[in-house]
Steps between C-alpha positions, in 0.01 A plus 500: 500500500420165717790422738491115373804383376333281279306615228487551128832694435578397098246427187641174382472379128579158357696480192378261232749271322485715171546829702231686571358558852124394647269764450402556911788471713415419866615632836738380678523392846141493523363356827173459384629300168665152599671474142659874479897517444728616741747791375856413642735783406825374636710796439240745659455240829761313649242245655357423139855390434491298790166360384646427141773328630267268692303437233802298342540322757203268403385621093629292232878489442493681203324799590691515803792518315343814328417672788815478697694623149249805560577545830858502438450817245222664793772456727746677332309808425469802669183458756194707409324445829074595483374623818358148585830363415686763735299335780602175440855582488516653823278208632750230371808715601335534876465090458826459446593693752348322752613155347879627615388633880 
């Protein structure tokens, strides 16, 4: 497996408005495709909290409203760290450390 961090990790599909899903999904985080989503799983990785919570800093009231009502209910549960996510928690804790020497 490549050492890149960033690379397709998820086969995305779009839901239509009457339910069903696109026939071809698409990768995500592709680096060679401009347009591919970005998976955030905020209960797996601490820093795609982070990055959630910056995003409402500057969508649309509304949806921000939505997300941080999420966030309250990811916050709450029990963390269910990936391996990537495991990283970033150390990396943020060692960041925080440093903020208080």
């Amino acid at each position: 497996m490549s050492d890149k961090k960033l690379r397709p990790k998820y086969l995305v599909f779009k839901i239509k408005p009457d339910g069903d899903t696109e026939e071809h999904g698409m990768d995500s985080t592709d680096p060679e495709n401009v347009d591919s989503p970005f998976v955030l799983m905020p209960r797996k990785d601490p820093a795609a909290l982070y990055a959630l919570m910056s995003y409402t800093e500057t969508c649309e009231p509304d949806l921000a409203l939505e997300i941080r009502e999420w966030a309250e209910t990811i916050v709450k549960a029990t963390p269910s760290y990936g391996s990537q996510g495991e990283r970033n928690r150390v990396h943020m804790k060692l960041k925080q450390l440093r903020l208080f020497s």
